[in-house]
Every structure is written in C-alpha cells, then in structure tokens.
VOPAGU-2260 file (C-alpha; in pm, 1 decimal, decimal comma):
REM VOPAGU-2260
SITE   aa  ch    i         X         Y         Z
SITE  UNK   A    0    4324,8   10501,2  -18810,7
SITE  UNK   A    1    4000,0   10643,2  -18842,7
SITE  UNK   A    2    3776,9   10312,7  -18834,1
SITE  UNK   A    3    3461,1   10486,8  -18887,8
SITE  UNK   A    4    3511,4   10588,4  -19215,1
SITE  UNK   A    5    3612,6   10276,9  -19337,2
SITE  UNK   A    6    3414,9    9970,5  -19357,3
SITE  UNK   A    7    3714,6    9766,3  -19314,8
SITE  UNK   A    8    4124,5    9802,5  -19375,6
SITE  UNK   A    9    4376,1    9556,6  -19528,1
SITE  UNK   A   10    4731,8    9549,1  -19476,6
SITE  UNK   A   11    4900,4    9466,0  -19820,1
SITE  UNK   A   12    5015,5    9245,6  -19954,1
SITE  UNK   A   13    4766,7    8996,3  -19801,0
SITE  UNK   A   14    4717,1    8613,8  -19826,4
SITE  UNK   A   15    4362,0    8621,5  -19752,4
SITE  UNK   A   16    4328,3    8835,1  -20063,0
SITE  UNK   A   17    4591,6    8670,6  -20305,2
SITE  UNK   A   18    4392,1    8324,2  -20178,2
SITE  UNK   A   19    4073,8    8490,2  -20259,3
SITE  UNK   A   20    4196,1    8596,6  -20621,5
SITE  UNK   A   21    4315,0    8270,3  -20744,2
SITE  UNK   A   22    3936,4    8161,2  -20704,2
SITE  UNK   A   23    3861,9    8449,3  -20965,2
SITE  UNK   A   24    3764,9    8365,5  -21277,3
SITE  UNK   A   25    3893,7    8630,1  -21581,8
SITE  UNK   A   26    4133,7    8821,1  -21317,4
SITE  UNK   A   27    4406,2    8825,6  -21517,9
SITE  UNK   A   28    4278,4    8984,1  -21795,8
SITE  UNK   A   29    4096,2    9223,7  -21573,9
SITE  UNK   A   30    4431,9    9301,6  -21395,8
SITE  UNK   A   31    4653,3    9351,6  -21681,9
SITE  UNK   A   32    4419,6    9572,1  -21856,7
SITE  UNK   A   33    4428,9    9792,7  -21539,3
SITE  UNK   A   34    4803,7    9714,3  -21434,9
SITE  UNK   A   35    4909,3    9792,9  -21779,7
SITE  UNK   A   36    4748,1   10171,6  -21701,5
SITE  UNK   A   37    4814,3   10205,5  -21336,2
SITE  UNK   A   38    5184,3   10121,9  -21367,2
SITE  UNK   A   39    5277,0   10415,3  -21554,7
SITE  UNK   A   40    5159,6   10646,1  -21228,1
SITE  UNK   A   41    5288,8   10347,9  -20992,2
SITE  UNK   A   42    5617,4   10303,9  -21085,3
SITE  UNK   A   43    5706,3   10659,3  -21261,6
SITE  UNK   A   44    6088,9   10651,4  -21128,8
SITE  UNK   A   45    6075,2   10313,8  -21386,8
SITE  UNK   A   46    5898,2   10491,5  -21665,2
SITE  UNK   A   47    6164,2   10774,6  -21691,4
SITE  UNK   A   48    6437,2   10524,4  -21627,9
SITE  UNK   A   49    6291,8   10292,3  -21929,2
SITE  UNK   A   50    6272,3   10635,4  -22120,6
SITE  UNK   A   51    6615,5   10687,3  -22129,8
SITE  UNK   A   52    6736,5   10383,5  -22162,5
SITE  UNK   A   53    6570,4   10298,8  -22496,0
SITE  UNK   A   54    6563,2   10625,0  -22635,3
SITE  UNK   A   55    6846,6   10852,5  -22429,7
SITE  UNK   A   56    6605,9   11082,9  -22338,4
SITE  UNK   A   57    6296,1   11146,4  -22103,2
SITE  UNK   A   58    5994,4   11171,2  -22374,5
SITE  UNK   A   59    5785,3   11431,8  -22336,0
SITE  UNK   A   60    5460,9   11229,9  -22307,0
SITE  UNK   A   61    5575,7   11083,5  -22010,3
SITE  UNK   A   62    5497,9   11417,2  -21829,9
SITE  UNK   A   63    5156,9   11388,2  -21991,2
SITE  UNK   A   64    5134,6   10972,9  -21891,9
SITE  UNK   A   65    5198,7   11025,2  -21489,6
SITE  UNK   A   66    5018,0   11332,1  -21482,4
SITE  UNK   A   67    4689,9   11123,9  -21518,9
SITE  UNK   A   68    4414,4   11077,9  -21314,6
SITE  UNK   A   69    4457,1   10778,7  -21072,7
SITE  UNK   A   70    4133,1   10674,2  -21084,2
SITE  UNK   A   71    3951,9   10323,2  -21228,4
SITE  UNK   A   72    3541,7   10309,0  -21245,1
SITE  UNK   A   73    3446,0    9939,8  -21185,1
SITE  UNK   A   74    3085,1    9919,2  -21382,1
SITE  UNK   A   75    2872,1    9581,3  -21383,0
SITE  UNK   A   76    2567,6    9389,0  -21240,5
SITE  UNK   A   77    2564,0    9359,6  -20858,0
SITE  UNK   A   78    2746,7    8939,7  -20816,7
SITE  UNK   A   79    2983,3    9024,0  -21086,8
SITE  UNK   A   80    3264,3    9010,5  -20845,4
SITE  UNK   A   81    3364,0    9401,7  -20846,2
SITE  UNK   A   82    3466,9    9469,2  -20494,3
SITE  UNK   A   83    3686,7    9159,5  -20503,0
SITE  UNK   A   84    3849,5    9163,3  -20792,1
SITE  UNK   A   85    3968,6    9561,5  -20665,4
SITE  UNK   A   86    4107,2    9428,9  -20355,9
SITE  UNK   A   87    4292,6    9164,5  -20571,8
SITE  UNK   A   88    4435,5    9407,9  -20784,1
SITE  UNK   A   89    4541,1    9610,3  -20517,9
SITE  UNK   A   90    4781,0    9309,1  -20386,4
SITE  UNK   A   91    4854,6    9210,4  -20690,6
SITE  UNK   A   92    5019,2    9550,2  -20753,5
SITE  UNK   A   93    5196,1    9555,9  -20505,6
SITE  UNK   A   94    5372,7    9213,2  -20515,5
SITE  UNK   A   95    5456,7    9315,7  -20893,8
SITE  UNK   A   96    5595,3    9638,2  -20752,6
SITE  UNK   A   97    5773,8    9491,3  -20454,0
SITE  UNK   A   98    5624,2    9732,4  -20181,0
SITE  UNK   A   99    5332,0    9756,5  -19892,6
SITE  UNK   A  100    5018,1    9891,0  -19886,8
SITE  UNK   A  101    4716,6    9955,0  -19751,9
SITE  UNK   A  102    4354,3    9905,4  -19905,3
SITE  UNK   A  103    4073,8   10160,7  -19741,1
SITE  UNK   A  104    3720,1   10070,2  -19781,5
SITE  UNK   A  105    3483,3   10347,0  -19799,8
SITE  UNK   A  106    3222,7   10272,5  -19519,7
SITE  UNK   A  107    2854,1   10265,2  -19645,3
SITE  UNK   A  108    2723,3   10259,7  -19381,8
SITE  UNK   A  109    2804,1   10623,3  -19262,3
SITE  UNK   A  110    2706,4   10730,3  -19569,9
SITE  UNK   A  111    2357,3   10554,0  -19503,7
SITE  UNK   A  112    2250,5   10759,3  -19277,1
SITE  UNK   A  113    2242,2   11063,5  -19503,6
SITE  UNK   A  114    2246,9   11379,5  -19317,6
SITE  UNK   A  115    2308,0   11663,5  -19508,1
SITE  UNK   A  116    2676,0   11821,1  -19505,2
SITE  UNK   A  117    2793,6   11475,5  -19371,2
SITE  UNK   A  118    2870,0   11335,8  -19746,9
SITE  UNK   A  119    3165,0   11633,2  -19745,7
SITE  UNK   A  120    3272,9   11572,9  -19447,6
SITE  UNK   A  121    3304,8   11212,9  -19542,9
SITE  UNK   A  122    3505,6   11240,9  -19820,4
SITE  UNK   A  123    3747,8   11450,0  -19656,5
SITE  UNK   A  124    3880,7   11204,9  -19380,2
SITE  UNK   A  125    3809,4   10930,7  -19680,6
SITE  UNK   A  126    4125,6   11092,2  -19887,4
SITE  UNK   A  127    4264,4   11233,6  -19560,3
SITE  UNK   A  128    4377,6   10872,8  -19463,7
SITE  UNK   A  129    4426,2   10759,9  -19800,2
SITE  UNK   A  130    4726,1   11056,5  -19854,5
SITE  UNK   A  131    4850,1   10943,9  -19475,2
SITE  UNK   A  132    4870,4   10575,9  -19568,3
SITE  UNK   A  133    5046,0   10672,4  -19904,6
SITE  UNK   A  134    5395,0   10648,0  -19801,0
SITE  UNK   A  135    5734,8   10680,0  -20019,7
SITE  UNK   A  136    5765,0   10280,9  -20034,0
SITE  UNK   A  137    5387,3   10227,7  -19941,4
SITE  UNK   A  138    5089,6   10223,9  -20189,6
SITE  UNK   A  139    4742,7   10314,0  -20031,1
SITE  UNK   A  140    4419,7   10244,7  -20253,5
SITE  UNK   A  141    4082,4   10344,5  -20167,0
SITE  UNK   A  142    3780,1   10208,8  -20290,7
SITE  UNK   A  143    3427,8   10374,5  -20276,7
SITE  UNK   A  144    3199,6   10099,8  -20357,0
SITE  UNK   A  145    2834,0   10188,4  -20497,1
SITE  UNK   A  146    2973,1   10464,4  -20577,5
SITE  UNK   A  147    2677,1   10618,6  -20760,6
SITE  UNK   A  148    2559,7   10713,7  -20407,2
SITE  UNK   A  149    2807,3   10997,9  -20353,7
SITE  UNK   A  150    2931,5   11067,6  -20742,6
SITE  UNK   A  151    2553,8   11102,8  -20816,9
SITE  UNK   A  152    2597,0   11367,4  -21172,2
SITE  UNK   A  153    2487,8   11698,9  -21068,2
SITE  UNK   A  154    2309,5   11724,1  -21357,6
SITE  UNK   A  155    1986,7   11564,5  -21172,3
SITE  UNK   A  156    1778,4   11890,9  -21120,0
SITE  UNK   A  157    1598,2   11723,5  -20742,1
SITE  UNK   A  158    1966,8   11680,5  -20596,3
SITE  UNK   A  159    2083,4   11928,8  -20298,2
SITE  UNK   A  160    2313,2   12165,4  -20243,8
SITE  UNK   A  161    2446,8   11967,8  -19984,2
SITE  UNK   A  162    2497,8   11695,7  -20203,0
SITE  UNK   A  163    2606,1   11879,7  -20518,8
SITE  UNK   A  164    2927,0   12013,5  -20296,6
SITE  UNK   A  165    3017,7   11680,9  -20207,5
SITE  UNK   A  166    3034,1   11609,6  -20556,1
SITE  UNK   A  167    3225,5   11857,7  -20608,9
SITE  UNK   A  168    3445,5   11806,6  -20279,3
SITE  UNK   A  169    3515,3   11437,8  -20462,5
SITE  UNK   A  170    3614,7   11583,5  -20711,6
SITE  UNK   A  171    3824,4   11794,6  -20603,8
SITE  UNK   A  172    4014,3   11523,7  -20381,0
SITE  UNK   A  173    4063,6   11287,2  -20656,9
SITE  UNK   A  174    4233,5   11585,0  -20862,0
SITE  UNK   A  175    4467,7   11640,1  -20534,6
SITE  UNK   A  176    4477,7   11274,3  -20538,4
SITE  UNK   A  177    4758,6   11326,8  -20845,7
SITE  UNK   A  178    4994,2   11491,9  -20622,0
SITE  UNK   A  179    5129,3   11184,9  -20470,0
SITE  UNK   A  180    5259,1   11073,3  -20753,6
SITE  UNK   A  181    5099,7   10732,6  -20819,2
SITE  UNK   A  182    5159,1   10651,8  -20444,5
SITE  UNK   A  183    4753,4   10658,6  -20428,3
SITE  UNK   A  184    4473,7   10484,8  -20663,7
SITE  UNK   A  185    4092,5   10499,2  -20625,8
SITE  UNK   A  186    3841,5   10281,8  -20735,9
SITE  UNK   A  187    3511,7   10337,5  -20794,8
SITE  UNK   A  188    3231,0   10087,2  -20818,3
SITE  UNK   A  189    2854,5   10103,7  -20941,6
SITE  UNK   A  190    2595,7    9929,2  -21107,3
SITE  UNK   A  191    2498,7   10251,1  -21253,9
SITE  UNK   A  192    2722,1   10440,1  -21414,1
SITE  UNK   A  193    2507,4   10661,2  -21611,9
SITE  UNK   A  194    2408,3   10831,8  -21258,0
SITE  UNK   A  195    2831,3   10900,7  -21210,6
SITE  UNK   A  196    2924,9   11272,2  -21250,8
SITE  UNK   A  197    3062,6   11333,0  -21615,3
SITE  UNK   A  198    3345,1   11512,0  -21451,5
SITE  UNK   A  199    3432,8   11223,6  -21256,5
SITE  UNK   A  200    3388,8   10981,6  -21526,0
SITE  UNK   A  201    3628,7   11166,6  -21774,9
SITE  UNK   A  202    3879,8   11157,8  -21496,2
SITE  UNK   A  203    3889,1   10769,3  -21472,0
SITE  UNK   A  204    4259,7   10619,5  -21644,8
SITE  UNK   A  205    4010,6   10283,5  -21679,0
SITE  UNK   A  206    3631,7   10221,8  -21750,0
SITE  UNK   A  207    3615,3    9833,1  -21674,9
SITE  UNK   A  208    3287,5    9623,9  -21702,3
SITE  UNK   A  209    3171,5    9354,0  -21525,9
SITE  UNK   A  210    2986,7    9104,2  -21693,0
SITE  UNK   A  211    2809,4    8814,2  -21519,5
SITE  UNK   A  212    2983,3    8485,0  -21674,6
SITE  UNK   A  213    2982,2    8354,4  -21990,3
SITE  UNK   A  214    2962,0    7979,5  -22087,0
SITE  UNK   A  215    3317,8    7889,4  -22040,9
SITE  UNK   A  216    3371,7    8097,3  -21742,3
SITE  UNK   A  217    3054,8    7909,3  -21548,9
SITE  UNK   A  218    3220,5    7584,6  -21679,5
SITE  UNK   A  219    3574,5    7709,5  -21540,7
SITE  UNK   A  220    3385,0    7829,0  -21222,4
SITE  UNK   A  221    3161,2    7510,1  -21122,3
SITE  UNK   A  222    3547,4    7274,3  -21222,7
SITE  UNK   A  223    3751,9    7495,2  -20983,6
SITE  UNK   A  224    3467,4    7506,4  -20710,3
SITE  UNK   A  225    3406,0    7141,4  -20722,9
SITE  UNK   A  226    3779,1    6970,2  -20821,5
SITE  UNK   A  227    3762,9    6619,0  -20647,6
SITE  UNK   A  228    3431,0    6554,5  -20720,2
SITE  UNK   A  229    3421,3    6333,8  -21070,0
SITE  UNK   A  230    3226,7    6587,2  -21290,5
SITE  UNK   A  231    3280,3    6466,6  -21674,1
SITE  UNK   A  232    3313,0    6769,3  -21955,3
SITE  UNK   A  233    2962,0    6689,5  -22045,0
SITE  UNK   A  234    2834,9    6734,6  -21714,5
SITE  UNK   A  235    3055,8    7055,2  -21641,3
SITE  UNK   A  236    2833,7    7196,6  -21954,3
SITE  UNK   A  237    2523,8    7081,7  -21831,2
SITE  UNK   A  238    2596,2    7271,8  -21492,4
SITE  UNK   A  239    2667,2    7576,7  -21770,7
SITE  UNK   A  240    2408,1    7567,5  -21949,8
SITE  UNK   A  241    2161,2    7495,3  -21674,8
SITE  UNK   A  242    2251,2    7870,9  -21546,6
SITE  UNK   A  243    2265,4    8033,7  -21895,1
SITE  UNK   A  244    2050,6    8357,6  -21991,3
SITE  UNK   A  245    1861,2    8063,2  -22236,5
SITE  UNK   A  246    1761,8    7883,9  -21900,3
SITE  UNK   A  247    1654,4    8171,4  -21710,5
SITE  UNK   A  248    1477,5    8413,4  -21969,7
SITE  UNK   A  249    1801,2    8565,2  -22091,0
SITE  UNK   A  250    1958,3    8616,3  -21744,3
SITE  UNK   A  251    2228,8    8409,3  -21636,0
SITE  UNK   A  252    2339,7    8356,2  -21292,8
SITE  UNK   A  253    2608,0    8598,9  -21163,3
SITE  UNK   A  254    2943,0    8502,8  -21041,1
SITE  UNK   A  255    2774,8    8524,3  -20657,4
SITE  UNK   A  256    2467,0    8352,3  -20731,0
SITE  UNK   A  257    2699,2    8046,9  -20826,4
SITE  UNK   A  258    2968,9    8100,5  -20529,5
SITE  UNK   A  259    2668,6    8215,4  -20287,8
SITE  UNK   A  260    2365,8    8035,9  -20314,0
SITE  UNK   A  261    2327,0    7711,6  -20550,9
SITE  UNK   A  262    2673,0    7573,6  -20437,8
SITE  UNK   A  263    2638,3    7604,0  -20017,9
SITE  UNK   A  264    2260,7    7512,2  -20120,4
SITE  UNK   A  265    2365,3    7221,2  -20299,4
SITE  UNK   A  266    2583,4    7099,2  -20016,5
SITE  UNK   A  267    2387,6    7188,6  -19750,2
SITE  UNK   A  268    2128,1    6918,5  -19975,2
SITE  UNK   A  269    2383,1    6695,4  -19912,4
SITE  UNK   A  270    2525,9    6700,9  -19608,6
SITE  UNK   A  271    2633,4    6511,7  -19359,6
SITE  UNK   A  272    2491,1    6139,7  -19470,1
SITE  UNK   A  273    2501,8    6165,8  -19827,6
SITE  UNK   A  274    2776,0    6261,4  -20134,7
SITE  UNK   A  275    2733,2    6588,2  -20341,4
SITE  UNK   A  276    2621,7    6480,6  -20659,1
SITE  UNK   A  277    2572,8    6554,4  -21053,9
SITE  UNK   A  278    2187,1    6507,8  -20998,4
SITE  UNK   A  279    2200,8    6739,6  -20645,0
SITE  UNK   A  280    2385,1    7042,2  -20807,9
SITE  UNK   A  281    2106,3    7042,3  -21106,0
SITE  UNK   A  282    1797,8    7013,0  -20851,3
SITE  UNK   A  283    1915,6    7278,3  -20670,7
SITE  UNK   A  284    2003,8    7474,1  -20974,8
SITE  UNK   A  285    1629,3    7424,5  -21105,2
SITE  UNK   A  286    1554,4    7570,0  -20746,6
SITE  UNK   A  287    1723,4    7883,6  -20774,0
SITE  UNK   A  288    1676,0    8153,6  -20990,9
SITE  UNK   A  289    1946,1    8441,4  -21080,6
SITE  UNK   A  290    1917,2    8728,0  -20897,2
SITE  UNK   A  291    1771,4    9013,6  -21077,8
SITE  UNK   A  292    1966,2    9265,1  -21287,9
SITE  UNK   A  293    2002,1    9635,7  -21118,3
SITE  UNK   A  294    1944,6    9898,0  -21353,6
C-alpha cells in the first residue's frame, strides 16, 4: 500500500469506527440521506433485480441512476464532525451491504508541502489505490478532506497552471471513478465550498451540510457523554443553553469544542480528589469560548 499518500487506512468493517459512530449525534439521518443515494451505485446487481421483480422489466432510468457520479461533498464549520461521520458511513455501508472494505485517507500533509506538479501526481496514486482496493466483493472509499485545497475552482484568475491541471486531473479521476461500478465512493470535505470547482460540485450524487449543534442535539450530546453522572433535564438544558449562539454572540460551540475541550477540561478540573459536577461543567463552560467560524 502506498502509505505516503494516505494519512491513514482502515480495514472495513471496523469496531473502532462503528464504536466511534454510536457517539454521533444526527448520524442516522446523515447516513440515510446518503445511503439512500449511494445504494443505487453500491448495490446495482439489487437495483436491476428489484426492477424486475416489481415491474418485469429493467427500467430505463436505472441506466441513468448507476451511471451517476459516486461522489458526496461534506460542507460545514471545522468541529462539525465531517471526517467522522464519513468514516462511519463508510462501515456502515458496508455492514448493510454485507461486504469488506477499505477507507483511504487522502494525506494532507503531502499536499502541504506544495510543490508544483506534485498536486497531479498526487491524485493519481490517490485513485490509483482506491481502483486497486475496489474489489468484486470489496468496497474502497476515499476521502479528501479540506478538500478546497486541491478542488480550488479554476475560475480564480492568481491560480497556476500547475494547479489548474490537477483540477482537472481530479476531475478526470472521479469521472473514471464510475467505471467500477459503485465498487468506489469519494468524499469530499471543506469548510468552503464556494472555493470547490463547479465541475466538481455538479458531479457530487450528495451536497450534505454540517451544522454545529442545535439545542437538543447539545442536550443529547452532554446526556450521552456524561450517563452515570445524575444530571436532571433542567440541568442538561442549562449545559445547552450555556453553549448556545445566545451565550456566545450568536456562535455556539461545535460538536468538537464540546467532545474536545470543555468536557476533558471539566474533568481534568476534577480529577483525581474530587467528583465531576453540575457547578464544574458550567465554570469551565464560562471558561471556554467556541472556536471561531471558518469562512
């Protein structure tokens, strides 16, 4: 395997991951939206077969169905749980599909050091791998996270030539990407999606957005987190509304600033000698502020 492209590999499915994922709040929305997409390209064999069954013939918008683009943009505020939630997925899928997989990082820190021609090169091995790993029972999924840094539109009149043909090397991959036959899936994520290519964006099969959490999800997030310790429903909102956008000058805390930084805060306040209180969690709250919104 060609470790220095990727940042990291996982063999699916994957405890680590599926443990990970139950800790997510709104997953399975999130996953059904793109599951409900994907499969059609994933399972195709099942598509035709459900064709025929229910209407004794093979429709002709299948054809037009799996002949999409295999590709889902991830969009939202850096914390909002985007890389996770895409390696969830990925396991997810293929439990629900009954096969193995594999789930390729894109390194960024290769692309970091930014030498000109490299970015093509890149992307090359990148969906080199990814076609290798995608096997007849085996899914492969790649994910190129801040992806604005290599999609970047070519549109913006200082970029390079250099640059502009990796662009359009990406794109090209992801079209080849449609030969395998749902075997392969890319995701994409950014916190900046206007800088994507148009090209690439019209190609995605989803557009999902990441929001940082709402009311009940920060309730749902601080219960799960903390379940043993005694927290009463009015205290569960007073954890809420202590990291609301009305607490914080209309930002709320992100998914990561919760998981992150005021809970291991909060119990490093407490430990060893002392009992992780009500009273701890909202000093420490007061203490930190959400991290600021990338635009």
């Amino acid at each position: 395997m060609t470790t220095s492209v990727f940042d990291n590999t996982i063999e699916l499915p994957n405890e680590e991951v599926k443990k990970r994922t139950q800790n997510l709040i709104g997953f399975e929305n999130k996953f059904q939206r793109i599951f409900g997409n994907l499969k059609l390209l994933l399972d195709q064999e099942g598509l035709v077969e459900w064709s025929k069954k229910f209407h004794g013939v093979e429709l002709p918008i299948i054809h037009q169905l799996t002949d999409r683009y295999p590709l889902v943009i991830l969009e939202g505020d850096a914390g909002t749980g985007k890389t996770v939630s895409a390696e969830g997925i990925a396991d997810r899928m293929v439990r629900e599909l009954k096969k193995e997989g594999f789930f390729l990082k894109l390194s960024t820190r290769v692309r970091g050091e930014g030498l000109h021609g490299q970015m093509g090169n890149l992307v090359n091995s990148a969906f080199a791998e990814l076609k290798t790993q995608a096997g007849k029972k085996r899914l492969a999924f790649l994910l190129i996270d801040e992806a604005d840094a290599i999609a970047t539109t070519r549109s913006t009149l200082q970029m390079h030539q250099e640059e502009k043909a990796a662009v359009n090397t990406l794109i090209q991959k992801i079209d080849e990407v449609r030969e395998l036959k749902g075997r392969a899936v890319i995701f994409m994520s950014t916190n900046r999606l206007h800088f994507i290519d148009e090209a690439i964006i019209r190609r995605a099969a989803v557009v999902l957005k990441f929001e940082r959490p709402t009311d009940e999800e920060r309730k749902e997030l601080f219960a799960k987190s903390l379940e043993g310790i005694k927290l009463t429903a009015e205290q569960l909102q007073e954890l809420s509304q202590l990291t609301s956008p009305e607490q914080n000058d209309n930002l709320g805390h992100s998914f990561s600033d919760i998981m992150l930084k005021i809970l291991p805060e909060a119990i490093a306040a407490s430990f060893p000698y002392n009992a992780l209180t009500f009273e701890i969690l909202c000093n420490t709250i007061r203490n930190i502020k959400p991290s600021p919104e990338i635009k």
